[in-house]
N, C-alpha and C positions, 0 to 999 in steps of 0.2 A: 606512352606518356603517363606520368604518375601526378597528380594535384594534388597538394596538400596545402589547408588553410588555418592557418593559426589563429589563435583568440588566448583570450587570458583567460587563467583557471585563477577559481575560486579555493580558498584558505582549507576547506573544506577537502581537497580533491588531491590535496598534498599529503605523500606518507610518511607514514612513524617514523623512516631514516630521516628525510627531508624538514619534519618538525621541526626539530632542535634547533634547526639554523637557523639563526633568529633574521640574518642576512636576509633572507628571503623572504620574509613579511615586510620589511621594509621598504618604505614608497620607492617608484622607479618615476623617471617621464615616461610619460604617453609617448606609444610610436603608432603607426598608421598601421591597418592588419597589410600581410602580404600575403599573396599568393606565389607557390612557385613552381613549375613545370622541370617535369623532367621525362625525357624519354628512354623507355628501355627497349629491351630487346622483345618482350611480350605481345600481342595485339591488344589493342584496347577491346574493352569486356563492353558487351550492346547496351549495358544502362550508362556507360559512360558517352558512347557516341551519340546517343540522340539528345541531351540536351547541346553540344557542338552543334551538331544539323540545325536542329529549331533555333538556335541563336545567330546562325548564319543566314537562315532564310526569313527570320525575321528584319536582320539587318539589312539584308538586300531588298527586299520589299519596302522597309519604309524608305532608305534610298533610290526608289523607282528602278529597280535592277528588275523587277518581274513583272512588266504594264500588264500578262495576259492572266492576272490572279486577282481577283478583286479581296476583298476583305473577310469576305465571308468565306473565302477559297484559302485563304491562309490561316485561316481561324479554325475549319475542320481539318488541312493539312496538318495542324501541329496538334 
């Protein structure tokens, strides 16, 4: 699975080809950031799986999915 998160670049970060186009200085509307998944044939790399884990077993915890963890148990777990 591959994640890629978009954001606006700044005037600044545009190249010499790109300059000239004066199009592209030009205001846009605001759109909302995405994010978008995609899965390949690869395994996910281990800095990519432990924020998934930690945001899954945080999630389950505050929805009461883990009674025998107290807080302090989930706070050195992660």
């Amino acid at each position: 699975m591959q994640v890629r998160r978009y954001k606006a670049r700044c005037i600044e970060t545009i190249s010499g080809r790109e300059a000239w186009d004066l199009r592209k200085t030009l205001p846009k509307p605001a759109v909302p950031a995405r994010t978008e998944y995609d899965i390949g044939a690869k395994p996910l790399h281990p800095g990519s799986i432990g924020p998934i884990y930690q945001a899954m077993i945080q999630r389950a915890f505050d929805r009461g999915g883990l009674p025998d963890l107290t807080l302090h148990d989930v706070a050195r777990l992660l």
